[in-house]
N, C-alpha and C positions, 0 to 999 in steps of 0.2 A: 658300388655295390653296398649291398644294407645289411648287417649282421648284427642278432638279439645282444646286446650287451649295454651294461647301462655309459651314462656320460661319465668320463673317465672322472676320478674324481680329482686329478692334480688339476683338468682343465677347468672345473667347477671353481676350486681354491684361489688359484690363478685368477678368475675373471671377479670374484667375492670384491676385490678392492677398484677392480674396472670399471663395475656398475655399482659406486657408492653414491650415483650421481642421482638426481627424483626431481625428473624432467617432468612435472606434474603439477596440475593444477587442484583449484579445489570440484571441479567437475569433471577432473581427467586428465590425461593426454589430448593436446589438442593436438590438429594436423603435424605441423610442426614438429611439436614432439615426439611424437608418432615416428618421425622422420630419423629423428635424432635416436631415439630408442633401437630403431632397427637397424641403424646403419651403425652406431657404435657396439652391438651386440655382433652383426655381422662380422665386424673388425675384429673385435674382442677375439670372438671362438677362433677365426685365421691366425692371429698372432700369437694363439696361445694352444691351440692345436690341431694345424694342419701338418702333414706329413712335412713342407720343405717351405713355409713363409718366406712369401720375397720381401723385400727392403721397399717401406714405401716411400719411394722419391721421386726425381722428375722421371726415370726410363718406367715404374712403374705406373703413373699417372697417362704417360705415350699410349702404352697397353690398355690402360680403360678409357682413353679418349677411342682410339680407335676400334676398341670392341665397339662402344657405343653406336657409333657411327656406324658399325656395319650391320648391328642389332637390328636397329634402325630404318637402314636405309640401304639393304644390303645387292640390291638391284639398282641403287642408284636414279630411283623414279619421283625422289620427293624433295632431298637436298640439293642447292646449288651449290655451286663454289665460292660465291657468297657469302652461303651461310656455313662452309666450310671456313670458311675466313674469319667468319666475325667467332663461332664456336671458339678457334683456333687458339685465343686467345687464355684459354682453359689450358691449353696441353699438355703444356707443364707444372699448372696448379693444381691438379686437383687431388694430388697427396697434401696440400697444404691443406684445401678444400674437406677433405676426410679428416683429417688431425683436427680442425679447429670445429666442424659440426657444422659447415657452410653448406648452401643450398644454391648458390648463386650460379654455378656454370650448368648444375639441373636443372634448375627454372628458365635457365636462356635455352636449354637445347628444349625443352619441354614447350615452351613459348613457337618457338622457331615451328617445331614440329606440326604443332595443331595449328598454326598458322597455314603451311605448307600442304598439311591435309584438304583443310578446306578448299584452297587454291587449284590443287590438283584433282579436285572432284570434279571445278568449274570445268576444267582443261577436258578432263576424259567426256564430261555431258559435252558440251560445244563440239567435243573431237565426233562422235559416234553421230551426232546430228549433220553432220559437213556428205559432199559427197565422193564418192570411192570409185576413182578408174585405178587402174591394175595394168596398164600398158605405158608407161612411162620407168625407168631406169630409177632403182630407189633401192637402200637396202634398212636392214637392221642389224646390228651386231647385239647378242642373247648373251654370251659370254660379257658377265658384269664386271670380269676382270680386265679387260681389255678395254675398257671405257672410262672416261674421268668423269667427276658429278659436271651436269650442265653447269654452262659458266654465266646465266643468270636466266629471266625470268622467263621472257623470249625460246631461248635454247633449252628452256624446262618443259615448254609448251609445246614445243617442237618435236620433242622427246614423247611425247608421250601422241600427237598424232601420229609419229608410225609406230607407235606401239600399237595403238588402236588399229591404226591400218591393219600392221598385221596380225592379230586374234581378226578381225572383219575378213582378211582375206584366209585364212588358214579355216575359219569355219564356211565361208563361202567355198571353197573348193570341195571341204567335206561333204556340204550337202546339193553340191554341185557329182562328186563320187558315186556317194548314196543313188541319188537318182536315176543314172547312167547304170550302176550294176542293176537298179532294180527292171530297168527296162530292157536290159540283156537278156537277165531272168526270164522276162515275163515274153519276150520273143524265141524264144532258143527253147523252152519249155513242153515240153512234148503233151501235157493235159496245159489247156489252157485254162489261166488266174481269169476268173470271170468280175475278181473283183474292181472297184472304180479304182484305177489311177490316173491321176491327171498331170500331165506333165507343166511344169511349172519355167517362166522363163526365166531369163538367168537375171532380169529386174526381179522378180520376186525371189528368187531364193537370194540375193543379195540383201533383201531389204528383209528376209527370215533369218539371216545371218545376223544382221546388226540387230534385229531384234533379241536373237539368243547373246549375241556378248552383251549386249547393255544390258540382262538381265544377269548375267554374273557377274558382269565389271560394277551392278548396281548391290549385289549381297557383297562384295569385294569392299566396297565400300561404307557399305553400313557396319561390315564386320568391325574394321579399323572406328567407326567414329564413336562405335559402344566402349571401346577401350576405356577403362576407367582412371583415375588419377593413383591408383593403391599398382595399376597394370604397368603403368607409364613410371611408376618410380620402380617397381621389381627391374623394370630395364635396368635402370641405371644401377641397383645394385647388384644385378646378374654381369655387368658387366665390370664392375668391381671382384665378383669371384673370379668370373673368367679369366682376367688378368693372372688368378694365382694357377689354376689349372682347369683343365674342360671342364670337369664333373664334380666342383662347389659349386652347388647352386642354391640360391636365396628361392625359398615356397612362398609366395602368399600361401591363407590359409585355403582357398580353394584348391590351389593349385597342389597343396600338401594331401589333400582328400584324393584328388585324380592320382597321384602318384601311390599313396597306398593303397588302393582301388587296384591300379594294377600292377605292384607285389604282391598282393594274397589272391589276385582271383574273385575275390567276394564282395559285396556292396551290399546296406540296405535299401533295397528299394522296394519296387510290385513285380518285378520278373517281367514285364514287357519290352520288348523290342520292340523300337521305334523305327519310323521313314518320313524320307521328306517326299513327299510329292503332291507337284503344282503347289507349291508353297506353302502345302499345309501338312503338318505334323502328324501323322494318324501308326496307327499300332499295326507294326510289320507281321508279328508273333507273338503269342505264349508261349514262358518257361517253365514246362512241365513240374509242377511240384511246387512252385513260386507262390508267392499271395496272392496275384493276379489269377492263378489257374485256381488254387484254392477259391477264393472267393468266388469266378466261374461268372462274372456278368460281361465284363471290357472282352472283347471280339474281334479279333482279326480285321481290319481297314477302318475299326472307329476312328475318327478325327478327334483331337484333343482343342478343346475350344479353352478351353477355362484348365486353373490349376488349382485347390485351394487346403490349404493348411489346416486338419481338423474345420471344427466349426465357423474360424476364421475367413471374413468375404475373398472369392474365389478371384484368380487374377488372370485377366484375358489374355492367352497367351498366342490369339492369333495372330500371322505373320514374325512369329521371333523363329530364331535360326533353333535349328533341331538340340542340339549341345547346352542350349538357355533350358529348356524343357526337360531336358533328360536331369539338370541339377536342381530342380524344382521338385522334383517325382521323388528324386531321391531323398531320402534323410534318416533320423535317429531308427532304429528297432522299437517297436513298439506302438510307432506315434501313426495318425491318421491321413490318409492322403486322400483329400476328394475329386477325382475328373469330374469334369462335365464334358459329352465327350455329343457329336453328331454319327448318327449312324446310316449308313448307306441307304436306309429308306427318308430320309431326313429327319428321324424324331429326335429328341434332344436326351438325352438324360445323364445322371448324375449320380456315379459309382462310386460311395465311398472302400479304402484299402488299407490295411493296417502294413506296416511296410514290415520286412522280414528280411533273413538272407537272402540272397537271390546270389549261384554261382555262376561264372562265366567259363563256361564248358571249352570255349574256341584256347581259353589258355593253356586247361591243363592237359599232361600227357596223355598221350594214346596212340595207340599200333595198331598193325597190318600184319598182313598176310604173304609174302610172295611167294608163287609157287613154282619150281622149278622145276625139271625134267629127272635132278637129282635131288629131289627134297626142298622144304620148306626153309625159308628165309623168314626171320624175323625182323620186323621196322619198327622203329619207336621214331616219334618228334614229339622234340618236348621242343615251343616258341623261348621261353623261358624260367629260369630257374625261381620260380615262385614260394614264397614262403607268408601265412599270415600271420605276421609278430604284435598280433593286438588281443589273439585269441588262441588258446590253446585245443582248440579243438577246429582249426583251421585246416586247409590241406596243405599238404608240402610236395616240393617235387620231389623228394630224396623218397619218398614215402610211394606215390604214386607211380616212378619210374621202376622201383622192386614190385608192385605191384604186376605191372606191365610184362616183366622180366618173368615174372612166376606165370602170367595166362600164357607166353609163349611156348614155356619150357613146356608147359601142357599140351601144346600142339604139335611138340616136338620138332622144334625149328635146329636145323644145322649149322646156323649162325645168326646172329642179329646185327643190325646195324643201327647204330641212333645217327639220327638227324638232328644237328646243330648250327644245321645257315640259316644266317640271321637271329639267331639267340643271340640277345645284347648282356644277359649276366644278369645276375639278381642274388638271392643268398648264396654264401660263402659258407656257413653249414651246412646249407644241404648238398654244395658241390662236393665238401667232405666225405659226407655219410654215403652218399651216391657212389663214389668211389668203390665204396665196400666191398658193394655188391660185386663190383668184380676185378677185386683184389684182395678183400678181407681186411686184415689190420693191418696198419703200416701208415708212413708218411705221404699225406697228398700235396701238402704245399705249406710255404713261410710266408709268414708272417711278422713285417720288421715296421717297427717307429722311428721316428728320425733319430732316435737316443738310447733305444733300448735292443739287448739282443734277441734277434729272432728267434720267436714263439715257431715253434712245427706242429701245424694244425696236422693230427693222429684219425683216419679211421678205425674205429671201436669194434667194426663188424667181425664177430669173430672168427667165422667159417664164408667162403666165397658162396654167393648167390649162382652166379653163373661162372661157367670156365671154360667156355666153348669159343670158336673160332669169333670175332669181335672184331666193329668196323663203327668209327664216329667219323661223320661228316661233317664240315667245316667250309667259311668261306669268307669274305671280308667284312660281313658283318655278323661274325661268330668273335664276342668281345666277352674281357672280363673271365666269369666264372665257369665259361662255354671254354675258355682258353685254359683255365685250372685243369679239368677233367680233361680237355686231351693234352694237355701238356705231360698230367699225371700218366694218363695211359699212353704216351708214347715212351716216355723216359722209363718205364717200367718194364717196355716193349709188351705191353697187354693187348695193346689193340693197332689196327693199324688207319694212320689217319689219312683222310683223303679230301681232296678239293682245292682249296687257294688259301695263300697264308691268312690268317686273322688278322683282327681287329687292330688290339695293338694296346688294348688299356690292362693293366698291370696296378691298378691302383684298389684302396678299398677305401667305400665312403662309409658314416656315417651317419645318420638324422637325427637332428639334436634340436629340438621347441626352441623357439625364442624366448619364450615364456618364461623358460625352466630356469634361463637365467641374468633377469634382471631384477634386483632388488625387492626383495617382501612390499614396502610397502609400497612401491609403484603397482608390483603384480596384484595387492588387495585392492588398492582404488580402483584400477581395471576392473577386476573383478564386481565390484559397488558397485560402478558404472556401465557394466554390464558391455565393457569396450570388447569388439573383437578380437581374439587372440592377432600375433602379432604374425603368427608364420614360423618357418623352421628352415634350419640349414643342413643340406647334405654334404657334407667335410668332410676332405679324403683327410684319412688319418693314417694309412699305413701305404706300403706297396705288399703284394706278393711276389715270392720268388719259387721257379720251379725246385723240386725236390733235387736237384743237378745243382743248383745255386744260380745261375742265369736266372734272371725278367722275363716276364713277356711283353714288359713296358715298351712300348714302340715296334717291338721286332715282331711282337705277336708271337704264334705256331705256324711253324713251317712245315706241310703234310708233308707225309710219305710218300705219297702218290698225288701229282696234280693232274688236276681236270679242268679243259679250260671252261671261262663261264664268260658272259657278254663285258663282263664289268674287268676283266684279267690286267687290262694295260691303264686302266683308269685309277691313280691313286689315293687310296680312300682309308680313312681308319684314322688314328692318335697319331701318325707321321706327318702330318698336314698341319696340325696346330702347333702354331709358335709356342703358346704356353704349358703343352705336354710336360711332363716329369720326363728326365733323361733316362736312358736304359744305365743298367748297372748289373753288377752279380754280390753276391755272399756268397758262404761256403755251403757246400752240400748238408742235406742234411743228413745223419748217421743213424744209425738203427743198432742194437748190439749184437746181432746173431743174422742169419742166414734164417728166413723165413720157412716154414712148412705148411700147404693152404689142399685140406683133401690130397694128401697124398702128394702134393706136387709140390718138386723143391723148386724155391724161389732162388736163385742166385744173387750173389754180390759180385764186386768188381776188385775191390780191394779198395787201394789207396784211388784208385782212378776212378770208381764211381763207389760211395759208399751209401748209394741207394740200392733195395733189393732189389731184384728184374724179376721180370716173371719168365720164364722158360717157355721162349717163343715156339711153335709148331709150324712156323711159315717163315720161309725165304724173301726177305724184303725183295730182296736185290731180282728175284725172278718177276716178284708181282709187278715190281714197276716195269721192267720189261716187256710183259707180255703187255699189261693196259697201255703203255707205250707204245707199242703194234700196233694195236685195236683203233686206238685213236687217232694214230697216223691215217691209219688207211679207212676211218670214219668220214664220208662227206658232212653228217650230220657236224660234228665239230669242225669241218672246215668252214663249214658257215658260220660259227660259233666264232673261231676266232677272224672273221672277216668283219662279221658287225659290231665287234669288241673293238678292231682297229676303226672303224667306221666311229664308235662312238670317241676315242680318243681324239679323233680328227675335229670332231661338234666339239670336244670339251677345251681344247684348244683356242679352235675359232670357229666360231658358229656364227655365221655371216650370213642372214636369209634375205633372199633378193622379195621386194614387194610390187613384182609385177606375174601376174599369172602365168607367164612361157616359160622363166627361172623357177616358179613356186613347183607348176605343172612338174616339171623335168627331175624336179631333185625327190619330190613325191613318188614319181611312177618310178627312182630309183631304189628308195626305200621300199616302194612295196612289192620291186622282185626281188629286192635281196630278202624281205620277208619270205615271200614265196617261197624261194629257192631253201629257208631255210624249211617252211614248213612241208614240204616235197621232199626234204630229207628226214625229215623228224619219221614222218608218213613211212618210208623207206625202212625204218629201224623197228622189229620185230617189238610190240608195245608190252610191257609186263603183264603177269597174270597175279593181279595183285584183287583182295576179298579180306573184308572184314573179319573178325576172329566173329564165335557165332553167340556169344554173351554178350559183344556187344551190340551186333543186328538185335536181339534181346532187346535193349536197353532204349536204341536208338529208335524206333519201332513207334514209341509211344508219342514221337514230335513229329510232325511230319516237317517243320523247318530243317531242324539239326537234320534229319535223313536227308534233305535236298541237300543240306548242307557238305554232309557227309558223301554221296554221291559226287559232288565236285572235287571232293578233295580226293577220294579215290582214282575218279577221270583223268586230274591231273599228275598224278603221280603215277600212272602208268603209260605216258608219255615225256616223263621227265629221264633224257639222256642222261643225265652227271647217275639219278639215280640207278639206273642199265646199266651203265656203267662197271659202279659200286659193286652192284649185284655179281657182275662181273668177275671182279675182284674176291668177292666170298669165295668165289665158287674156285677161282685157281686158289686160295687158302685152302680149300676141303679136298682136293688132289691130291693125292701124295703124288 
């Protein structure tokens, strides 16, 4: 998690005698030093402030040998055992290796690597060109844990024919499916399809099969070979952080730009949305209000042929992968961007665009409607807790969720409910301030250093926003600052939580320039020399602790009410990583008086919680009861938890046979357990859910975002956990 505060400055002081070092030429940093600059900078900031630095020795070098290696090679498709052997040699060097500024067991695994690439391109072209019967006795095991790296070049080779096999045979069935439902259709049809179909034999859709995977096993592959040498060593020192905990991670500078891109929501660019299709790059939509709509020429299915920088010769960007193009379009405020673009009648031309803000709508908050038989429900999903820390006139979600909060209350909704499955976390102020709204002042959560006494981050807001019946959703990928706010409103007992325990990360990072701290005069010659900045590190520097004093480091939030989801028996979250931060507690935090919020007392506990509560109006212990019931005697969630044990079973051992009778049979079982689920979804009375009518308003003027929007209403009135929920309000508004 990312929060506005500057670099500590003990850590600054501390690293002043680190980088006394001017790893510099009279033309710069060469690669080399490059090398050396960011890896002893990397170290530096960890040892001097990360929340719990490990001891770099041989068990810590264990740790970044085999980060590496799964970095790497984490499907086991590219390494042998081999070159497991010859790496191996490193294992327990490469703290020596980081101490002395050595390069040597990077350059062999980096050696190894593009060697292995090349090799294995040969392998998949020869594989996809061979030919495919599907009646012989053959399997694959998918689960990479369950398999050791081939044990040389042969058994590498080997490896990777049934892999091929099978994407060859899994798309030949598909479009072997495909065919068969279409000619059901078109028999069983009461007006008859008059148009041409021709039935294809199962030689040509085989030989349409192998044409579709070698066209993605061929982007698969080019992906990997553009990898640059600045891409190839972030591995190596991502997996130097990783060793110290998940969420240090070393940015290139690219990768620092995408990362703040999406914490604030905002980019410069032209406000186009892009698509790949048949391999060419052309404009999906305009972003109503953007410089691209402003200036009014680039058009919905232009093709982008060329890129060019101001007046600068334009660079052909046919055939590059969609995500090269999108960082090309983009750049500073201000500055000129020229397409040369083809237009569906074929003429050519060439739109210059002054780039500008451009917001990405899909991030930030916004609500619904649901309509009940006894009054309105209100829904908020916020994806995540967004903040823009480069600009003060940025939006925030602390800001935009009280927004949200005040159109409902205008609707006059009997309760709300936020959606937070799958919100990964992002600001730690605005999880604060968010609070407020419906709690007012008081403690949301601690803040501890490995040295210092915890800080109790305090909401300001003086008077509650809302004080109405209250419901956040949660589920294993609700992490972080998604875990603050219901951890806050459960311990408070403000609201009540619902769905599958979280995430499980309890930590806070910060993003700290490389730049900012090596040496004046390295950073001027850089600067002469006009060298790229070096990249930044995000460095977990603290944990937080619920206002009770317990983590949610590891343990996550445990709801109040669970629902079960596909994913319920599959272990997923900060429990799974060796190099997690352990769970731990500090003491509550204290408050001095009994709160008063509109009228309503807040309670204390005394000695035994010396946090305020809010003065719950609902009976836990009934709610999970009755949803208990419901759910019991729901088919719909009996298939729920049927395909959750089903995926348990794949994540286990996922064993696919590669002959068509075994493929057939495990297919046509997946797809009536689908059925069967979707025959009960069918079964469960769908919400009555509708836009608030400011933003039909609003939305009105894109006809994307409206389709957009359309889908997303579609789906959330067929979303069970959400029925559910709904549910659940409704016996809170019962007396």
């Amino acid at each position: 998690m990312k929060y506005k505060v500057g670099i500590p400055l003990l850590i600054i002081a501390a690293l002043a005698a680190f980088f006394s070092f001017k790893y510099i030429s009279e033309d710069g940093p060469d690669t080399q030093s490059r090398k050396i600059l960011i890896q002893n900078a990397v170290v530096g900031l960890i040892r001097e402030g990360h929340f719990a630095p490990r001891q770099i020795d041989d068990s810590f070098s264990n740790s970044v040998f085999n980060r590496l290696v799964e970095t790497a090679d984490f499907e086991k498709k590219f390494f042998t055992k081999e070159d497991i052997d010859q790496l191996s040699k490193y294992r327990y060097q490469l703290d020596d290796q980081i101490r002395d500024s050595k390069f040597d067991a990077y350059e062999l695994f980096a050696g190894i690597y593009k060697k292995r690439l090349d090799q294995v391109t040969g392998f998949y072209k020869k594989a996809i060109k061979g030919d495919f019967t599907f009646d012989t006795p053959d399997s694959i095991q998918l689960n990479n844990e369950k398999i050791d790296f081939a044990a040389n070049d042969a058994a590498l080779e080997d490896r990777w024919d049934k892999y091929v096999k099978y994407r060859v045979l899994a798309k030949y069935m598909e479009l072997k499916k495909i065919q068969t439902d279409e000619k059901n259709r078109r028999d069983t049809a009461k007006v008859k399809d008059t148009t041409v179909f021709v039935v294809k034999s199962d030689a040509d859709l085989l030989k349409s099969a192998k044409g579709k995977v070698d066209t993605n096993l061929q982007k698969y592959f080019t992906k990997l070979g553009k990898a640059s040498e600045e891409d190839r060593f972030a591995m190596y020192i991502n997996a130097i952080t990783h060793a110290e905990d998940p969420h240090t991670d070393f940015f290139p500078p690219r990768e620092k730009k995408a990362f703040d891109v999406q914490m604030s929501g905002e980019f410069y660019g032209i406000g186009a949305q892009l698509k790949l299709e048949d391999d060419k790059v052309k404009i999906a939509s305009i972003v109503p209000g953007s410089p691209s709509w402003k200036q009014g020429e680039l058009k919905a299915n232009d093709e982008i042929i060329k890129v060019g920088q101001g007046a600068a010769e334009p660079e052909d960007v046919q055939g590059y992968e969609l995500e090269d193009v999108v960082q090309k379009i983009r750049g500073e405020k201000g500055t000129e961007v020229r397409l040369t673009v083809r237009r569906i009648d074929g003429s050519i031309k060439v739109i210059p665009i002054i780039r500008g803000k451009v917001a990405l709508e899909e991030t930030f908050a916004k609500s619904a409607l649901i309509n009940t038989g006894s009054g309105k429900i209100g829904y908020i999903y916020l994806s995540e807790f967004y903040s823009n820390f480069t600009s003060s006139d940025g939006r925030r979600s602390a800001d935009d969720i009280a927004k949200e909060v005040a159109k409902l209350k205008e609707q006059g909704v009997k309760g709300i409910i936020l959606d937070l499955r799958y919100n990964g976390g992002g600001s730690l102020y605005d999880v604060v301030d968010m609070s407020g709204i419906f709690i007012g002042a008081g403690p949301v959560v601690q803040v501890k250093t490995s040295e210092a006494q915890p800080m109790i981050l305090k909401s300001k807001t003086p008077s509650v926003t809302y004080d109405g019946p209250f419901i956040i959703m949660v589920n294993q990928g609700s992490a972080s600052a998604s875990e603050i706010l219901a951890a806050a409103m459960q311990d408070y007992k403000r609201a009540v939580i619902v769905g599958n325990t979280t995430f499980g990360k309890g930590t806070v990072q910060k993003q700290i320039p490389i730049d900012e701290v090596i040496n004046d005069a390295t950073r001027l010659k850089m600067a002469i020399n006009k060298e790229p900045e070096l990249g930044s590190l995000k460095l977990t520097i603290q944990k937080f602790y619920r206002v009770t004093g317990g983590s949610t480091q590891l343990k996550g939030v445990t709801p109040d009410i669970s629902i079960p989801d596909v994913y319920s028996d599959i272990e997923i979250g900060e429990r799974k990583d060796k190099a997690a931060l352990p769970y731990d507690e500090i003491q509550p935090a204290s408050i001095p008086q009994p709160v008063v919020v509109e009228g309503r007392q807040l309670t204390t506990d005394g000695v035994q919680m010396s946090h305020a509560k809010w003065a719950a109006s609902f009976d836990l212990k009934k709610l999970q009861a009755l949803s208990a019931k419901r759910i019991a005697a729901s088919k719909a969630f009996d298939n729920v938890r049927t395909n959750a044990a089903r995926l348990k079973k794949l994540e286990e051992d996922n064993v696919v046979y590669l002959d068509e009778t075994h493929f057939k049979k495990e297919q046509e079982e997946a797809s009536a357990l689908a059925k069967k689920i979707e025959e009960a979804d069918k079964a469960v009375t769908q919400l009555d859910i509708s836009n608030l009518p400011s933003d039909l308003t609003r939305l009105s003027a894109d006809t994307a975002a409206m389709e957009r929007n359309k889908n997303w209403i579609r789906l959330l009135k067929k979303d069970i956990s959400l029925a559910e929920t709904v549910n659940i309000m409704k016996d809170m508004q019962s007396k």
